[in-house]
N, C-alpha and C positions, 0 to 999 in steps of 0.2 A: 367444340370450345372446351380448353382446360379449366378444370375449377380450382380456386382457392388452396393451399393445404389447410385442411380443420386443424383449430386449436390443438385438437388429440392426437394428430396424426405427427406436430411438431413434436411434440412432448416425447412419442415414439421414437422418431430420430435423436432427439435429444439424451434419450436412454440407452440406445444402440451405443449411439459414440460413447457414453458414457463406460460401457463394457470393453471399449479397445483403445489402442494407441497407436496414431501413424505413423507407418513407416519409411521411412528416407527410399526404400525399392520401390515403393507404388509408386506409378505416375497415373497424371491427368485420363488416359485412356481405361486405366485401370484401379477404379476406385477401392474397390473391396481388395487389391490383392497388395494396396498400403496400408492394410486394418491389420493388426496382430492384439491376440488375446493378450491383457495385460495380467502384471502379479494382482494377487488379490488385494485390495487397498482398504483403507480404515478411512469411512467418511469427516474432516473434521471441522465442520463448519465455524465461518467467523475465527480462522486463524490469522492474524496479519501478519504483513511481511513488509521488507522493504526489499523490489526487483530491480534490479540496477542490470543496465543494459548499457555497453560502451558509453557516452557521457549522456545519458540521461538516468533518472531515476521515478519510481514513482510505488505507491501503495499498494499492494497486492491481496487478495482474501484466498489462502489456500482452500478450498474444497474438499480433497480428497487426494491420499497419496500411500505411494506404497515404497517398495526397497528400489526399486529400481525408476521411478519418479512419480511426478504430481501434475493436477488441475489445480491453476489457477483463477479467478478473476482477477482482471486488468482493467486500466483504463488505457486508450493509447494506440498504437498502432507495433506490433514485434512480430518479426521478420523472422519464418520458418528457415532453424539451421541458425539461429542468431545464438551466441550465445550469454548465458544469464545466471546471475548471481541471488540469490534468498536469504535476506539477513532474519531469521523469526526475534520474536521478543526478547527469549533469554540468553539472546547470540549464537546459535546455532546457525553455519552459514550452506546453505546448499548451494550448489554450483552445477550447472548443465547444461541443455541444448535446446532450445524451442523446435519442438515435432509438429504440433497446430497451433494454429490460432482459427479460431470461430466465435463471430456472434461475444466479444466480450470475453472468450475466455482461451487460456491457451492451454496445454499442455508440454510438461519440460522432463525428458529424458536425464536422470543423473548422470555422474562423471563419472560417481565412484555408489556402490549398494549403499543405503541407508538405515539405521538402525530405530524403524517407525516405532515400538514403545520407548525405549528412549527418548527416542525426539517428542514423541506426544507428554515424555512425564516433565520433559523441561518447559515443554511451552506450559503446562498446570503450574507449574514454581511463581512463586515472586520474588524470586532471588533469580540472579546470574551472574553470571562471570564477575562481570564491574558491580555488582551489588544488587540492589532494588533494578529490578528487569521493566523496563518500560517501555511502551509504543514507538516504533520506529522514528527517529527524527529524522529530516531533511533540509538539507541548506539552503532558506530564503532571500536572502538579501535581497530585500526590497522599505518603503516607506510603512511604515504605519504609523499609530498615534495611538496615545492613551489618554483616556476619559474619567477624569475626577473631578465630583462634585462641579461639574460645570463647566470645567476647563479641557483644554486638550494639549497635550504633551506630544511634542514631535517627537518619534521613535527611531529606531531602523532595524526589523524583521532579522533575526542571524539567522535562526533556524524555528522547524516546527515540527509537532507533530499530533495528533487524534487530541492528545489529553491537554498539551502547553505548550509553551513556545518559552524562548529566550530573546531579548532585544536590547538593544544598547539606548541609553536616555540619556539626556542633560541632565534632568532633576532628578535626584535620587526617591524614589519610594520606598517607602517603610517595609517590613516587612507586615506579611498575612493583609493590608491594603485589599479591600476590593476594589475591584474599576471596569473600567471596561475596554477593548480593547477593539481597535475598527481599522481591518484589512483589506486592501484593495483586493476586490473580486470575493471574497469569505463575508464583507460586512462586519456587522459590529457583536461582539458577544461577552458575557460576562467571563470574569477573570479573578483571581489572587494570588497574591504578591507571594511567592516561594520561596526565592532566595534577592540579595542584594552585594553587587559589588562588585569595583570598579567600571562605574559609570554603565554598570551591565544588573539585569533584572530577569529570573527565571517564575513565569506564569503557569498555573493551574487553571482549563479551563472549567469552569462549573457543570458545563454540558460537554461533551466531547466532541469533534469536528466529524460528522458523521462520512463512514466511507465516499458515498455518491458524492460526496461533496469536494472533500481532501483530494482525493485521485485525479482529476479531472483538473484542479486549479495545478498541480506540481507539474501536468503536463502543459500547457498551456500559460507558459510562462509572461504573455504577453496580457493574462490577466492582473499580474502583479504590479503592472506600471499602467493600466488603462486610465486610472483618475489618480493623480497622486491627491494622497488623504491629507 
């Protein structure tokens, strides 16, 4: 009778793949002889990204990457040999090739070497290209609502991302307004009023939309329209 794999013994495997990167020559028969040592990589935990995969999109947390590529977490499903795109925070875009996907995370082969202190000193910046560098956005369009002082204001979701969102309203709000703000499938969360104008509104949210959360609703688009609000 086979037993279990222990806790410790995942972890084991876990750290193995950790040290290599597959390769497109290994096949099914031959597990170990699709393993190739990788460059030496710089671990950099809670980096976000946005991975855009021919027409889908979704939230990504680099882990670990070197000149020649990276470990990601994903949410989702991407296809080994798929190819994919990495916008980070202060617009630096990576571009390359899905080599695994395992268990939630994949690894992606570059196109072209990468210049990792560099890249790691733009993701520490608060400035980029277009100005103030902020958490990836993504194209919503769906219902929401806003919640002041008792009432609720028909919305409709443009875009989002970790920290705010943008949405188009009837009623103009003020700005700096707190409110609240209640998403199909996110629920409802606090918020203030950024910007104002034409018939459009850019929110702050108080707490950030935590990864496990975000990732999962961008794929799953059928969560967006479950209840309209």
């Amino acid at each position: 009778m086979s037993l279990p794999p222990s806790p410790r013994s995942e972890r084991a495997v876990d750290a193995f793949l950790d040290e290599f990167e597959f390769s497109a020559e290994g096949g099914a028969d031959e597990p170990l002889r699709g393993l190739q040592p990788r460059a030496p990589r710089v671990t950099t935990i809670l980096l976000i990204g946005k991975l855009a995969a021919q027409d889908r999109e979704t939230l990504c947390r680099v882990r670990n990457i070197s000149a020649t590529g990276m470990m990601a977490e994903v949410h989702g499903s991407f296809i080994v040999e798929e190819a994919v795109e990495v916008t980070l925070k202060a617009g630096d875009t990576l571009s390359g090739t899905v080599r695994w996907n395992r268990a939630g995370r994949i690894g992606v082969a570059f196109d072209h070497p990468v210049d990792v202190p560099e890249l790691l000193a733009h993701a520490a910046m608060r400035s980029g290209a277009e100005g103030v560098a902020r958490g990836p956005r993504f194209t919503a369009d769906c219902p929401a609502a806003l919640l002041v002082t008792g009432y609720r204001h028909p919305a409709r979701l443009v875009d989002i991302s970790q920290g705010g969102a943008r949405l188009t309203v009837a009623n103009a709000m003020p700005r700096d307004q707190l409110l609240g703000i209640s998403i199909p499938g996110l629920g409802e969360r606090e918020a203030a009023v950024r910007w104002v104008g034409n018939n459009a509104c850019g929110l702050v949210f108080l707490e950030p939309i935590a990864f496990a959360d975000l990732g999962p609703w961008l794929i799953d688009t059928r969560a967006r329209f479950a209840n309209q609000v």
